[in-house]
C-alpha positions in Angstrom: -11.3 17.3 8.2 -14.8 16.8 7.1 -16.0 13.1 6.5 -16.6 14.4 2.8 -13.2 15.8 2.3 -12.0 12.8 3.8 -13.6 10.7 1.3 -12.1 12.8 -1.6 -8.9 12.7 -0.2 -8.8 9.0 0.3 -10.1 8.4 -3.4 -7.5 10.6 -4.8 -4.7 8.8 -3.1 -6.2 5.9 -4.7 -6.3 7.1 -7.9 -2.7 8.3 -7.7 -1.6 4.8 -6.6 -3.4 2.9 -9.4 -1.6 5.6 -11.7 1.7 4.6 -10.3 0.7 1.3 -10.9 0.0 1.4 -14.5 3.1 3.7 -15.1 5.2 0.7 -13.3 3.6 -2.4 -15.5 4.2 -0.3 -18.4 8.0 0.5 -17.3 8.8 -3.6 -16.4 7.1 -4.0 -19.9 9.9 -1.5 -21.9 12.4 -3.2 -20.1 11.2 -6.7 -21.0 10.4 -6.3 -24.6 14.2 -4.0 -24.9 15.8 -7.4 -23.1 14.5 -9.6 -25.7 15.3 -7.3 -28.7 19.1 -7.1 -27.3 19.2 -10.7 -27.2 18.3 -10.6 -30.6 14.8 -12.1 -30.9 12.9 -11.7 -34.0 10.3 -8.7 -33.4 7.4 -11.4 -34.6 8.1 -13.6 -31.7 8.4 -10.5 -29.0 4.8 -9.7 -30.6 3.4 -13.3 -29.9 5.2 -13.4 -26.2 4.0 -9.9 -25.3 1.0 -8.8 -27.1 2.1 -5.7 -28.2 1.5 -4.3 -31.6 4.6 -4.8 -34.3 4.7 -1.1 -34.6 5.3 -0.8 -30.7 7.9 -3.2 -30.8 9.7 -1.3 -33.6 9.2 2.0 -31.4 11.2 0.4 -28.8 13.4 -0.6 -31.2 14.3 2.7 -32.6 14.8 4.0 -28.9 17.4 2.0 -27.9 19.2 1.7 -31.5 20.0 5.9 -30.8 
């Protein structure tokens, strides 16, 4: 493989694992916020602890009150 192709290869690798990354933060964070609405914390306080928006809070809400 060509030093160039190399260098592609290497930065998309990269890429992907910064992806997987983001996707995992974002996963422990759904599972966080859905802990603390099960333990019945009021969805003012999540916002305060965890910096999301109220009306993300409320999605989550809605998907694990189906």
């Amino acid at each position: 493989m060509s030093k160039l192709a190399e260098e592609i290869y290497e930065e998309g690798r990269e890429e992907g694992r910064e992806e997987g990354r983001m996707e995992g933060r974002e996963e422990g964070r759904m599972e966080i916020v859905m802990n603390m609405l099960r333990r019945g914390m009021k969805i003012e306080d999540i916002v305060d602890v965890t910096n999301l928006s109220k009306q993300e809070i409320e999605s989550i809400a809605k998907k694990i009150s189906h």
